[in-house]
C-alpha positions as CSV (number, residue, x, y, z in Angstrom):
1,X,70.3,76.0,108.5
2,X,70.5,79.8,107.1
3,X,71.4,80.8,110.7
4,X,72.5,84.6,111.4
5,X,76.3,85.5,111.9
6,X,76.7,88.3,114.2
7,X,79.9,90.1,114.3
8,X,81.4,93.7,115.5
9,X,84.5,95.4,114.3
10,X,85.9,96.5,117.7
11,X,86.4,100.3,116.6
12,X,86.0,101.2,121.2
13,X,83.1,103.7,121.2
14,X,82.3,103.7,117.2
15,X,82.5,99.7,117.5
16,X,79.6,98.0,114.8
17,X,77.9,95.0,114.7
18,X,77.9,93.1,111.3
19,X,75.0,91.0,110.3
20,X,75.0,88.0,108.1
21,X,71.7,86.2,107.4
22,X,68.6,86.0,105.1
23,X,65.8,88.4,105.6
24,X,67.1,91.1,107.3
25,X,65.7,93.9,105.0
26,X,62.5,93.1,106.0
27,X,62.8,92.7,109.5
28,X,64.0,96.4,110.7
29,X,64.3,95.2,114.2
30,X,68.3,94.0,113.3
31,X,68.8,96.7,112.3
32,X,66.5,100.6,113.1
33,X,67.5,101.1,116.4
34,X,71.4,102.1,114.9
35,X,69.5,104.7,113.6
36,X,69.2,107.5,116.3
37,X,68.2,110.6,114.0
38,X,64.9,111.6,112.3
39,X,66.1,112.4,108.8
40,X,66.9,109.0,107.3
41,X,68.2,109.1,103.1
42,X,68.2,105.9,101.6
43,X,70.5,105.6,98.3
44,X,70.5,102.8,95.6
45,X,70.5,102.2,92.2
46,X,68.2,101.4,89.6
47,X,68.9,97.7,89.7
48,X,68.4,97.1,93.2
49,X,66.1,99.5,93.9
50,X,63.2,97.9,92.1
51,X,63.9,94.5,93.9
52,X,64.5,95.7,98.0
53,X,63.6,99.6,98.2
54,X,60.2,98.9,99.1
55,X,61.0,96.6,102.5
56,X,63.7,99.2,103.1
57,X,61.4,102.2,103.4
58,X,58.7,100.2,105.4
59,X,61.1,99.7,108.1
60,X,61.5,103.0,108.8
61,X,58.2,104.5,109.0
62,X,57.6,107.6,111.6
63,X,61.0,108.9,110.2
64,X,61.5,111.4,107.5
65,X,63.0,109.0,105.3
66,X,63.3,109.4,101.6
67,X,65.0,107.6,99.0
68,X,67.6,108.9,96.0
69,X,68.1,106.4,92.9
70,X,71.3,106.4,91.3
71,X,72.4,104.9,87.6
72,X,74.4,101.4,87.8
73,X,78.0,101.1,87.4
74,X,80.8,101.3,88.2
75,X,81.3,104.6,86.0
76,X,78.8,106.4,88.2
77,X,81.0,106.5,91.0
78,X,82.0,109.8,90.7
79,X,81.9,113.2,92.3
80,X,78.7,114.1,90.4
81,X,76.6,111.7,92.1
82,X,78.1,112.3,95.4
83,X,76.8,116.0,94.6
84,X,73.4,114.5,94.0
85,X,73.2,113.0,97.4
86,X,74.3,116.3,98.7
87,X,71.8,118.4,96.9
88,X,68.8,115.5,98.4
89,X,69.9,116.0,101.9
90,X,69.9,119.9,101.8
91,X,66.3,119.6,100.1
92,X,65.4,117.5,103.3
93,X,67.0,119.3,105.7
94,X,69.2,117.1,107.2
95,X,71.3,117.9,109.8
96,X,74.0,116.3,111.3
97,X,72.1,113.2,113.1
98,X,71.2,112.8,109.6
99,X,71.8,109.1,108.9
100,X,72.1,107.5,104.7
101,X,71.5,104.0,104.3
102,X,74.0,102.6,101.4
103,X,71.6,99.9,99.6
104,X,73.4,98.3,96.7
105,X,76.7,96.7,96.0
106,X,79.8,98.2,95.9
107,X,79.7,101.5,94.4
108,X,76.8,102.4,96.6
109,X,78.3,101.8,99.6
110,X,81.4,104.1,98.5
111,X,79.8,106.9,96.9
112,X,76.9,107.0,100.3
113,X,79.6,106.7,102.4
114,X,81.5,109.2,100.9
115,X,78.9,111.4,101.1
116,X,78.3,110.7,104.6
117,X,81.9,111.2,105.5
118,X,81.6,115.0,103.6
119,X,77.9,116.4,105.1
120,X,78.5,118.5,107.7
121,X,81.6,117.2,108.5
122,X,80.5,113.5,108.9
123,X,76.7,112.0,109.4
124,X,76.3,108.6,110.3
125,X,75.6,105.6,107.5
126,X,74.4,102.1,107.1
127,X,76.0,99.5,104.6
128,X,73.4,97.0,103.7
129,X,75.2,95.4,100.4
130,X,73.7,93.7,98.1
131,X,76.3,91.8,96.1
132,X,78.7,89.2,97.4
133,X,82.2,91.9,97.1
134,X,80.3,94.0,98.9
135,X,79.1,91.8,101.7
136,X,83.1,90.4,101.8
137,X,84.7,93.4,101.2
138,X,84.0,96.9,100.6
139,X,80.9,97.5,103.2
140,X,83.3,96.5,106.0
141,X,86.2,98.7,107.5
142,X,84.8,102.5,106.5
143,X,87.1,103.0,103.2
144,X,85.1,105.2,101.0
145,X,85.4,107.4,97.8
146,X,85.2,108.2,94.3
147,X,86.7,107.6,91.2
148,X,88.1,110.3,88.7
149,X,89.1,109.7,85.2
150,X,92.9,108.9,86.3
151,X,92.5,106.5,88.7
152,X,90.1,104.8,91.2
153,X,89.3,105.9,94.6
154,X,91.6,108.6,94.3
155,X,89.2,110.9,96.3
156,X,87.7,109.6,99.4
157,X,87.5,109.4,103.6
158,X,87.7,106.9,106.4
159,X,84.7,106.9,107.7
160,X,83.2,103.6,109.5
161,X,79.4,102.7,109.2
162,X,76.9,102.5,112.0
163,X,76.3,98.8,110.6
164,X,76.8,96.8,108.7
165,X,73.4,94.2,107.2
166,X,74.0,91.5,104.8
167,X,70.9,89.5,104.4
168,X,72.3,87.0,101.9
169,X,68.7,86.6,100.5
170,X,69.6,89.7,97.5
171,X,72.3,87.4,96.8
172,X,69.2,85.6,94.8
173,X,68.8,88.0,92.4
174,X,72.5,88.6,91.6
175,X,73.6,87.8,88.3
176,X,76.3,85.1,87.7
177,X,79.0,86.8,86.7
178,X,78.8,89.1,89.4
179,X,78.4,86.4,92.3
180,X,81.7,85.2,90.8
181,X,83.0,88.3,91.0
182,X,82.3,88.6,94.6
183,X,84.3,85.2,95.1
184,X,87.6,86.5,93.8
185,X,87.5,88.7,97.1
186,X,86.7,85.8,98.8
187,X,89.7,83.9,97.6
188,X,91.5,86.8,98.8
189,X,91.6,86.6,102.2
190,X,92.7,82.8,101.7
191,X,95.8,83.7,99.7
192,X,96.3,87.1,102.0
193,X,96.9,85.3,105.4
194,X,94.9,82.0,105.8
195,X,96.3,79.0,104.1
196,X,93.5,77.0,105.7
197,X,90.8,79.2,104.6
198,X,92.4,79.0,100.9
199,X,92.1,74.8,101.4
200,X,88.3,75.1,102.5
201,X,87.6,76.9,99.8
202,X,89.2,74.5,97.5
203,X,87.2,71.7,98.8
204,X,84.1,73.9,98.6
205,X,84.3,75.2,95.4
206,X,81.5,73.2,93.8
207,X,79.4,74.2,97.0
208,X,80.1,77.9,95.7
209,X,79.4,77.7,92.4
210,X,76.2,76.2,92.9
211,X,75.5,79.2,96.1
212,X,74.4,77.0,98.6
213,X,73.0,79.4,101.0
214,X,74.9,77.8,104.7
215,X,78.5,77.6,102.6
216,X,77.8,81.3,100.5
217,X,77.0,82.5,104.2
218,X,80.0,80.8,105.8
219,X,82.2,82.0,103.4
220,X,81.0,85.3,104.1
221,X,81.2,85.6,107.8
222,X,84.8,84.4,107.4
223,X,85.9,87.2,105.5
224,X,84.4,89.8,107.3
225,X,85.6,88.5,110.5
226,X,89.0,88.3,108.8
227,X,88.7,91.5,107.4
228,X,87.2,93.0,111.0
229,X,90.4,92.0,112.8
230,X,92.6,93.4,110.9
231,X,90.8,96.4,110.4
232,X,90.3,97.0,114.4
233,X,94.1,96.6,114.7
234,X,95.0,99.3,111.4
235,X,91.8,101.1,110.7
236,X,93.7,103.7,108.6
237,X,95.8,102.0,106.5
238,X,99.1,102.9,108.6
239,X,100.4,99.0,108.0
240,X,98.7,95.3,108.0
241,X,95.5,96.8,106.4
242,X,97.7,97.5,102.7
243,X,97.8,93.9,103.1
244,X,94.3,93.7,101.8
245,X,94.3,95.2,98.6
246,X,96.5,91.9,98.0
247,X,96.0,91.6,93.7
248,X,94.3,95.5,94.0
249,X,97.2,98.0,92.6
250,X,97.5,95.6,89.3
251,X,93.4,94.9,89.8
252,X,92.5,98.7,89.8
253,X,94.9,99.6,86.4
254,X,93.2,97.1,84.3
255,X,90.5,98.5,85.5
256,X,91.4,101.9,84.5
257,X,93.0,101.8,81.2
258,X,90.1,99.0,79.9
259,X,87.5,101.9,81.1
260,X,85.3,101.3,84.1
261,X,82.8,98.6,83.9
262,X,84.6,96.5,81.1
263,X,85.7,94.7,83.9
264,X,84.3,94.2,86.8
265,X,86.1,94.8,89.9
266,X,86.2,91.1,90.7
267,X,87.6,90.1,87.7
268,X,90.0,92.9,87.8
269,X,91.4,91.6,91.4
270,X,91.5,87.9,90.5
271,X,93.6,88.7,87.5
272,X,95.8,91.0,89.4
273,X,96.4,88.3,92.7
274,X,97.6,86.2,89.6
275,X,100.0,89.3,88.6
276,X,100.8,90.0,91.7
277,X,101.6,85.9,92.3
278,X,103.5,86.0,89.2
279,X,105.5,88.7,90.2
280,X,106.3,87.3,93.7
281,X,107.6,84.3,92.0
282,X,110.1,85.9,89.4
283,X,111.1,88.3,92.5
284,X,112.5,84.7,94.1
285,X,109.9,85.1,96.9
286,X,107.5,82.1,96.4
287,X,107.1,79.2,94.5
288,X,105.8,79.0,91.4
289,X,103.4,76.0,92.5
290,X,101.3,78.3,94.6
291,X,101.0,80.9,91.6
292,X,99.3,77.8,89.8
293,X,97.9,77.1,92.9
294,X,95.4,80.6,93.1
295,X,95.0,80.6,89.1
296,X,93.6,76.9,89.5
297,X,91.3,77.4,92.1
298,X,90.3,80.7,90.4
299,X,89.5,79.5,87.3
300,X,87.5,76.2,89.2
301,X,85.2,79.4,90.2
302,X,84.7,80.8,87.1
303,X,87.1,83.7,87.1
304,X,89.8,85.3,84.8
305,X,93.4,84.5,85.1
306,X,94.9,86.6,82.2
307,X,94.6,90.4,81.1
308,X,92.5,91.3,77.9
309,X,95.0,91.1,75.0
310,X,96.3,94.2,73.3
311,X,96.8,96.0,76.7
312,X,99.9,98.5,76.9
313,X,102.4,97.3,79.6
314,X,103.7,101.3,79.7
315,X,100.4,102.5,80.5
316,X,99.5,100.0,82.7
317,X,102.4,100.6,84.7
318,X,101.4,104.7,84.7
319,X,98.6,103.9,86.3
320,X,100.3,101.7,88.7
321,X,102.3,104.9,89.6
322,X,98.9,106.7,90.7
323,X,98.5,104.1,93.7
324,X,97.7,105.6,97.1
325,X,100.1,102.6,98.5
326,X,103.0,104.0,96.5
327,X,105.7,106.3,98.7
328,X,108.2,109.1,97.3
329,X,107.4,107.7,93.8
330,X,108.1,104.3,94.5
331,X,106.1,101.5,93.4
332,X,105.1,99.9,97.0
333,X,103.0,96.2,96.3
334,X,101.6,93.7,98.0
335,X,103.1,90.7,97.1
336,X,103.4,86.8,99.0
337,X,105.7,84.2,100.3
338,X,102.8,81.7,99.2
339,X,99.9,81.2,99.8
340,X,98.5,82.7,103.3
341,X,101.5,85.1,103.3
342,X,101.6,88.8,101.7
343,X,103.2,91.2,102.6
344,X,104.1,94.4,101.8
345,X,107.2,95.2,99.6
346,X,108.8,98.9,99.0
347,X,110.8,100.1,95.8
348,X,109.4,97.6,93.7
349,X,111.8,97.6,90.4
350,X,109.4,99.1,87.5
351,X,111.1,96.6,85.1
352,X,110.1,93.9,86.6
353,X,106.3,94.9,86.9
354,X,106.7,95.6,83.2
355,X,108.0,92.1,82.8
356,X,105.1,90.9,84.4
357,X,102.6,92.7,83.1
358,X,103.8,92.3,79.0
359,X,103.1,88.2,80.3
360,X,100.3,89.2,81.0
């Protein structure tokens, strides 16, 4: 069918519509008239940029548009490329209806965002993501930032986009270890708060692995409407949002002490949902059957389950400490009662992370 899902995060007067579907890059009509000023910059990277730059640009003729290409990876999310984007933007002239387009996964949509939220106090931006996480995940509910050599996303802003434009036909190109990275964020909002979500993706998992285009795009428009909800209700992280960086806090050390990009943040987050399931479980708070539960299904979609051997437990745990969840000190986690129930749990005992963790 490849029908379009149309869906708003309810933000009042900065309420956004997000749009799932194939060929939206090419057809501008879903998605110019957000843009309302004349200076338009468009940032990628040199992996996408090659494949859907082109279709971007021609949808925006009669505007001062130009386009800035960024290095891949995740270790280019820093504050040296958000200084890039800066220096582009005082070249053009851009003032403060001055509007970037994120085009790209992930990290694109951050660092652009980022850099949105900083010019002149705040410009406006478009999320068009490229890879699955992004589409699920990162484009939707305005968290942006950078990462410094202690942590990730330890510098950044709320700051919602003007749009949000999935066209699931990049999703093509992507390679398959990065589709399946998307999926672990998928499985996420299952085993976050919708047990019957987790069960359709069970049954569907062939159907996921094989990316046919009406389940990849259900999938999709199920997580951001998931994601929308709650981020309407808690847009800055005061409560129920933590809930989403279910598997994140363990997710983001590996990703940390293995160096950025050795994992990628998929992988990290399906190995830390199992930490964090594991944990839950030796804490007396759910059964060990739904742990084996979220590692099965994970695995059935080509995920890891298990931390890289040879990992300190100690320095795992430092980085643990660096969370922006954590309060006073304390460790502060997103655990669950099972599957479709996290929640968030203060004071966390450091020993038993540590227990966890040396399990890996």
């Amino acid at each position: 069918m490849n029908a379009m899902h149309v869906l708003e995060v309810g933000l009042g007067e900065r309420a956004y519509p997000i749009r799932i579907g194939p060929g939206l890059l090419a057809d501008s009509g879903h998605w110019r008239p957000a843009i309302h000023g004349h200076h338009v910059l468009v940032v990628s990277n040199e992996t996408v940029a090659p494949l859907y730059l082109e279709r971007v640009m021609a949808g925006l003729g009669g505007l001062q548009a130009e386009a800035l290409v960024l290095p891949d990876g995740e270790s280019f999310k820093t504050l040296e490329q958000v200084t890039r984007v800066f220096d582009t933007l005082a070249a053009m002239g851009a003032s403060r209806d001055a509007c970037i387009v994120a085009l790209g996964g992930g990290v694109i949509g951050d660092l652009a965002g980022f850099a949105a939220a900083c010019w002149m106090r705040g410009i406006d931006f478009m999320q068009m993501p490229t890879t699955l996480l992004a589409m699920v995940d990162s484009s939707v509910g305005g968290k942006t930032g950078v990462n410094l050599a202690a942590g990730k996303n330890l510098v950044g802003a709320f700051h919602q986009p003007c749009a949000v434009i999935a066209d699931t036909g990049t999703l093509d190109t992507l390679p398959d270890r990065e589709f399946r990275a998307g999926l672990a964020e998928v499985v996420k909002y299952g085993a976050l708060g919708d047990a019957d979500f987790f069960a359709w993706l069970e049954q569907h998992a062939h159907a996921l692995n094989t990316r046919d285009a009406d389940t990849v795009a259900e999938a999709i428009a199920r997580c951001c409407k998931h994601k929308a909800a709650i981020v309407a209700r808690d847009e800055t992280e005061r409560g129920e949002r933590a809930l989403l960086n279910f598997g994140h806090t363990f997710g983001h050390a590996l990703e940390t002490e293995c160096g950025y990009g050795t994992l990628l943040h998929g992988e990290a987050v399906a190995i830390g949902m199992c930490q964090a399931a594991a944990l839950s479980t030796q804490m007396d708070m759910a059964a060990g059957s739904d742990a084996t539960r979220l590692a099965a299904l994970l695995r059935s979609l080509g995920l890891p389950v298990a931390a890289p051997e040879g990992l300190d437990p100690e320095d795992l745990l430092g980085h643990m400490r660096l969370d922006k969840k954590n309060l006073g000190g304390r460790l502060r986690l997103i655990l669950w009662r099972g599957i479709g129930r996290a929640e968030i749990v203060g004071d966390v005992d450091p020993a038993r992370v540590r227990e966890t963790l040396s399990a890996g």
